[in-house]
N, C-alpha and C positions, 0 to 999 in steps of 0.2 A: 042491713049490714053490708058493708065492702066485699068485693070480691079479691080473691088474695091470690096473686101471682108470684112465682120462684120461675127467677133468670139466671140464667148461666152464664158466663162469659159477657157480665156486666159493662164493663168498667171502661169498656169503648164500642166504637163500628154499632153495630146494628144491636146487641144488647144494651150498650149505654141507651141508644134512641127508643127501645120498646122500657126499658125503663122509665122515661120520660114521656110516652104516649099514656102508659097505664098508672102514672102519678097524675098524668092529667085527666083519665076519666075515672078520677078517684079512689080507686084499687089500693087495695095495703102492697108494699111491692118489697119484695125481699130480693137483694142484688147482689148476688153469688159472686164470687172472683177471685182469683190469686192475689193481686194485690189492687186495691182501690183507686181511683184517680179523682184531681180537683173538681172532674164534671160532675164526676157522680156522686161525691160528696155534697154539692149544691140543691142536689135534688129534696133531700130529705125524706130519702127511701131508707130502710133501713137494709146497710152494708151487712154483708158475711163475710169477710176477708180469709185469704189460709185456704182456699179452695180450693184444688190442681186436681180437676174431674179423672187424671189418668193415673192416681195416688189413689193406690186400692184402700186405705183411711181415709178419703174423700166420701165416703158413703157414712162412715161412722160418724164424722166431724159434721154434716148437712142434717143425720137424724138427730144430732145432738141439738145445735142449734136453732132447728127447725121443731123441737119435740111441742107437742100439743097443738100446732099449726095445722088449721084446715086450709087445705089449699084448693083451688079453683081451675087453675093453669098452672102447667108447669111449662117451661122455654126453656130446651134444653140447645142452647147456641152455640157455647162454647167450641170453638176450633180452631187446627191449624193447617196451613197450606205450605207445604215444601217441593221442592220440584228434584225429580231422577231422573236420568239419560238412559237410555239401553246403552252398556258399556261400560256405563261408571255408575249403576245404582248403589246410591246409598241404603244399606237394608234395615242399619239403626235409626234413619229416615222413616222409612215406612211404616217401621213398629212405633216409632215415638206417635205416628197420626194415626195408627190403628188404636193404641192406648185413649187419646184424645178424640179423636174423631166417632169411633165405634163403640170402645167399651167405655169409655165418661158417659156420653149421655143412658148408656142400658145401666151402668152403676149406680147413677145419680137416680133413676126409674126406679129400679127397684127398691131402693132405700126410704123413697119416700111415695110407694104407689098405695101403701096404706091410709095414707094423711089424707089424698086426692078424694074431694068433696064434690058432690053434684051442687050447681051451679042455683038458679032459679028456673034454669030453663030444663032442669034435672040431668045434667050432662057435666062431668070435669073432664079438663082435657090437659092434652100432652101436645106440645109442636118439638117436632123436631126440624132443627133448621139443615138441612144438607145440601146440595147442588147437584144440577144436572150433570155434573161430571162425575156421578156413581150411575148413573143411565149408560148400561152397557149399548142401546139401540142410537142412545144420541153420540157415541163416541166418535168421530170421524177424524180426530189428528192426532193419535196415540200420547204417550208421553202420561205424566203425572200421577207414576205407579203409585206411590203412596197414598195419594190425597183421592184418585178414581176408587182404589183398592178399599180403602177405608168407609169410603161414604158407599159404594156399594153395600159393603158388612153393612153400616147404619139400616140404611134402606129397607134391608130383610129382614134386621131385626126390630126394626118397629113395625113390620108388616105383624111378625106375630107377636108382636106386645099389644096390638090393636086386638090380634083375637082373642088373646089370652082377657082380657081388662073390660071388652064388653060386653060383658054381663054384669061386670061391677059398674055399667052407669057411667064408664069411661073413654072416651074416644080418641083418637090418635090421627095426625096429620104431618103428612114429611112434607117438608117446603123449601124450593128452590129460591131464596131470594131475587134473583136475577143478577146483573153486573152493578154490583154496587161498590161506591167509591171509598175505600177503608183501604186500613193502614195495609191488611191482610197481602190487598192485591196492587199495593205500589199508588192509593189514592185516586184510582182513573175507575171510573164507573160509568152505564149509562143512569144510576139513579143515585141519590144521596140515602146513607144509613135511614134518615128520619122518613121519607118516602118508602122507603122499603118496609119498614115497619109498621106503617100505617096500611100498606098493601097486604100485609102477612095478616095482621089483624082482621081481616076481612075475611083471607082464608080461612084464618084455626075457628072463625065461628059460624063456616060455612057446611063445616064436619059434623056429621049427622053418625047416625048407629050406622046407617047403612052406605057411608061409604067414608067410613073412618076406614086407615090403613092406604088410603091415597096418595099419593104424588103429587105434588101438585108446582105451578109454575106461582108468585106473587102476582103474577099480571091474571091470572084466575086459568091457566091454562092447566091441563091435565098432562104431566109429562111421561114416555111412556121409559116400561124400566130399561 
């Protein structure tokens, strides 16, 4: 039987391409999103349209359409990047990526951590995708209160969703993509979405009982918080 994956923030950048990695290693793949796009309609994944992970009904609307779904991996991607000045912060800025960035992926978790199924290798898991720019240690040019702010909350709290989860047989992994080239960040990357994803993949099945809750860089580097 297939292994069944649920993506968040499908529909382009590095979720369109892990949609396309795991239709090609034959995975059932459910592709979560706001609203669909031509790519991803190609694939013949099966779309969940009507998503907005920071739509406190975005948890009701996933267990609805997801009901009876044993799931294997969950990809919780979905995000956004805005940029604040000290001076001129925007603070409805920073709450709209707290909404998205922090509490989507723990809403989208919780709604569906009962569905999460051990694998063959008796392990389901969770990646959370965030960036080193929730790494208080790697901060060195300030700025990007929202989007640093945000993905720090992520960080902590899959730290303890990983403690909470493993005993049910469930492991957790936060993962730094690296610079990769999406609409997000103006197209300019050191790596493309479909590289990235194939490097993530590598990670979320590197994650063991014993060091789920991890940081980690795509390029397999350990990043610290």
């Amino acid at each position: 039987m297939a292994n069944t994956v649920v993506i968040t923030g499908a529909n382009r950048g590095i979720g369109l391409s892990f949609a396309k990695l795991y239709k090609k290693f034959g995975y059932e793949v459910y592709a979560l999103c706001r609203q669909s796009s031509s790519e991803l309609h190609t694939l013949g994944v099966k779309v969940i349209e009507g998503v907005d992970v920071a739509d406190e009904k975005a948890a009701a609307l996933v267990k609805e359409k997801l009901e009876g779904v044993a799931i294997n991996l969950l990809i919780n991607n979905a995000g956004i990047l805005r940029n604040e000045n000290l001076g001129e912060v925007d603070y409805e800025s920073i709450k709209s990526q707290f909404e998205v960035n922090a509490l989507g992926p723990l809403r989208i978790t919780e709604a569906l951590m009962d569905q999460l199924t051990p694998a063959k290798d008796g392990l389901a898991r969770i990646a959370m995708i965030t960036s080193r720019m929730g790494s208080i240690a790697d901060n060195t040019s300030g700025g990007r209160y929202g989007y640093r702010m945000s993905k720090a909350a992520l960080n902590i709290a899959s730290v303890s969703l990983a403690h909470d989860l493993k005993d049910k047989n469930i492991v957790l992994g936060i993962f730094h993509p690296g610079l990769v080239a999406t609409d997000m960040i103006g197209g300019y990357g050191d790596i493309s979405p479909d590289e990235a994803a194939e490097r993530l993949d590598k990670r979320i099945y590197a994650v063991k009982k014993e060091n789920s809750g991890s940081f980690w860089h795509s390029n397999g580097e350990i990043l610290p918080w």
